[in-house]
N, C-alpha and C positions, 0 to 999 in steps of 0.2 A: 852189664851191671847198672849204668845208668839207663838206660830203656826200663827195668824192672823196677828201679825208684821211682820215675815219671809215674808209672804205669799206677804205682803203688798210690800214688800222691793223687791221682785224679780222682781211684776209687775209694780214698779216705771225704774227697768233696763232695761225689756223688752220695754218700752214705750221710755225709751231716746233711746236704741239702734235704734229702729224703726227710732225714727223721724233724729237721723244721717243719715244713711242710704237714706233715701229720701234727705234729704240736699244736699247730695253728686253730684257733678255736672255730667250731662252726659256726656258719653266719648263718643267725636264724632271718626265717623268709618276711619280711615288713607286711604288716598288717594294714590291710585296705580300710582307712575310714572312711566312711557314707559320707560326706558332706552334712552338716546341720543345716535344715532349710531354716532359714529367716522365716522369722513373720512378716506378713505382707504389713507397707504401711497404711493404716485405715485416713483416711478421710475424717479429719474431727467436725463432728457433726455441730452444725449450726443451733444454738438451742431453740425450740418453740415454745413461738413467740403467744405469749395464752391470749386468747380472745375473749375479751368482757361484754357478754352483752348489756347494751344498752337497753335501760330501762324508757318503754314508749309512753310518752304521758296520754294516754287517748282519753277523750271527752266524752263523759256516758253523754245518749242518745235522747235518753227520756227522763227527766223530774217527774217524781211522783204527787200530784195534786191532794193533800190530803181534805179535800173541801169536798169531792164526791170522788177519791179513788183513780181518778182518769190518769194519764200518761201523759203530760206535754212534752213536745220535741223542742228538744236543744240546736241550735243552732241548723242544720240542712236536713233533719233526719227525716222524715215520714211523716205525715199526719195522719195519713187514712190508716192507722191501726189498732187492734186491741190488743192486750194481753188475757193468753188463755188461761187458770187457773183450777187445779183439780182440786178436792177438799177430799180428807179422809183419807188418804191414800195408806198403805197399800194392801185395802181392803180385799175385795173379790174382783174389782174390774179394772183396777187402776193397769195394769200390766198390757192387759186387752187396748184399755185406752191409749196409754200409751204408745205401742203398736200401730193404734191405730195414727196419732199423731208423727209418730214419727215417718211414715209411708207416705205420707202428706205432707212432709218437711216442716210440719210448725212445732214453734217451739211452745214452753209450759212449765209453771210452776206446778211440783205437785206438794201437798202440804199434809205433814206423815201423823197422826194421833200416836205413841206411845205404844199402846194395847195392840195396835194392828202389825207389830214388828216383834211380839215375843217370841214365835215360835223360828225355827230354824227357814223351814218354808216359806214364812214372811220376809224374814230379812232378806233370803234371797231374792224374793220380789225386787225390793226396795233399791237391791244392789244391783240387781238387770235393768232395773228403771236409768237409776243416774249413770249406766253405762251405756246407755242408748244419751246420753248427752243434756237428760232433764235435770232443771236445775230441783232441789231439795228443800223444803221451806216445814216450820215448825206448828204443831197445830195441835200443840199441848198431849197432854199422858192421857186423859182419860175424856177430855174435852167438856170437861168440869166447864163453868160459868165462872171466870174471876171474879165478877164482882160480889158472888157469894160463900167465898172462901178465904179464908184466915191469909195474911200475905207471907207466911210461912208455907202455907199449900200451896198458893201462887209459885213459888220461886221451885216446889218440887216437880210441880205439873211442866213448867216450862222447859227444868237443868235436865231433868229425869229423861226427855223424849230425846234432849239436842244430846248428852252424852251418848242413849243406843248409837243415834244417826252416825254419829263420829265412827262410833267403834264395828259400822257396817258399812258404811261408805271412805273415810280416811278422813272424812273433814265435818267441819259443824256444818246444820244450815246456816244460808243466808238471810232469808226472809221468816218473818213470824207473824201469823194469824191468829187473833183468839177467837174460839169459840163464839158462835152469835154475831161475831162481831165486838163482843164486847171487850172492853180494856178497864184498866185502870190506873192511878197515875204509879202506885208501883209497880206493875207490870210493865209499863213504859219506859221506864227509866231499866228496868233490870234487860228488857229487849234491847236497849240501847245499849248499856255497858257491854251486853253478849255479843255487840259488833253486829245483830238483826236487824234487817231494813222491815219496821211493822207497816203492815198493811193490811185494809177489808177491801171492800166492792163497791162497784157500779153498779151491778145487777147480776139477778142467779133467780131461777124459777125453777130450780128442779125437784126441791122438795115439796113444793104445793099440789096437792092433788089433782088440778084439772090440770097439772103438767108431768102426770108422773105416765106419760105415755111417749115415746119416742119423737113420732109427727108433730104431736103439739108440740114438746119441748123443743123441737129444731125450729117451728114455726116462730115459738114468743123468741124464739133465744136472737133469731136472724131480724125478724119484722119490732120489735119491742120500739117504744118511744126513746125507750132508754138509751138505744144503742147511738155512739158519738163517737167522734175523735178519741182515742186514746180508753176507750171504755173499760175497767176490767172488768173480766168475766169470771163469774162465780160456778163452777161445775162441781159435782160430789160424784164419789166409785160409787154407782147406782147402776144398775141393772140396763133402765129405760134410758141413761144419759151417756153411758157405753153405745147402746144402741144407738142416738141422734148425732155422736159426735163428730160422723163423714160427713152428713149429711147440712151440719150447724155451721164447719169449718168451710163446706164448699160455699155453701148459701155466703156467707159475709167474704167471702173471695168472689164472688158473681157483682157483687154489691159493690166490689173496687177496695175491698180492706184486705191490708196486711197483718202482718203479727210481731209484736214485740221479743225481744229477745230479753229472754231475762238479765243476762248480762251486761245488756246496756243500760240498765236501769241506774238515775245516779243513787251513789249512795252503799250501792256494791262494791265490796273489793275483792 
């Protein structure tokens, strides 16, 4: 009798233990987090430091003599020089000329009339010019005579040609020429306000007829009395002065002359 009480009593525990067990809630399986990568830490950057260039005071090379035109040297520069100058430009040969001065490394004012830069195909003369490194000089709209024009037509002939030049090259010229040569004193004053260094010549024989030949014009241009220290030289887009102008430039390099840079000129800026 007690053996089947025992017996009884084990299988009442075994039976609650069971059903605990099952009761028991399931254990759900822990989810694997990835780890969050950090951002790396950056290096704070130094800040840059701005560079200001320094403005260089450099001394132009050559005064302009307005007594005959010539170039005198400033302090150490060169005396055996002239300055070339082309007139008319950028007619029919100014480009050629050009060309050709530049192959020959000298430098050159060229001086633009108005009329010779309307069309599309001029201007882009004009602008293949000052990009071969020539400097740009003003030489009136139609190349009228100032001193026979109302100084209301003065001031059109002059603003008329310097605004094309601006609106084909980015900038005004710097030098201004008038016609013949001639000036007047309001032409003067208004070249001056425009920030233009005015200037004529030394000498130029290319429009004279016993010079409208190549050999001769290289001849007077190189052997002339004329020719000095700091000379400047007067050339026009002409045909026959396209033609002399290897021949002009080597001859006064034979001779022992260099060539002015327009640049150095004072009075430019």
């Amino acid at each position: 009798m007690n053996k089947q009480l025992i017996a009884a009593g084990a299988l009442s525990l075994l039976l609650a233990a069971c059903g605990e067990e099952e009761a028991a809630p399931e254990q759900q399986p822990v989810e694997e987090v990835e780890p969050v990568e950090q951002p790396e830490e950056r290096e704070t950057e130094e800040p840059v430091e701005e560079v200001v260039e320094e403005e260089v005071d450099v001394t132009p090379a050559y005064a302009l003599n307005e007594a005959n035109w010539t170039l005198t040297p400033t302090e150490d520069a060169k005396e055996k020089v002239v300055l070339v100058t082309i007139d008319d430009a950028p007619d029919t040969y100014s480009l050629e000329m050009a060309e050709t001065l530049k192959a020959l490394e000298v430098p050159a004012i060229f001086f633009v009339n108005g009329h010779f830069i309307d069309s599309e195909e001029e201007k882009e003369k004009l602008k293949a010019i000052h990009e071969m490194g020539f400097a740009i000089g003003n030489h009136t709209q139609t190349h009228a005579n100032l001193s026979d024009i109302s100084e209301e037509q003065q001031k059109e002939e002059i603003l008329q040609v310097s605004t094309t030049i601006e609106q084909v090259i980015g900038e005004k010229p710097i030098f201004f020429r008038a016609p013949f040569g001639v000036n007047t004193d309001f032409s003067r004053q208004l070249v001056a306000d425009e920030g233009m260094l005015l200037m004529n010549w030394t000498y130029g024989y290319d429009w004279e007829k016993q010079y409208q030949d190549a050999g001769a014009l290289a001849d007077i241009m190189v052997n002339t009395p004329y020719l000095t220290e700091g000379a400047n030289l007067l050339m026009h887009d002409r045909e026959w002065t396209a033609s002399a102008l290897e021949d002009i430039v080597l001859g006064l390099q034979e001779k022992g002359y260099g060539f002015v840079d327009p640049s150095e000129i004072q009075g430019v800026e």
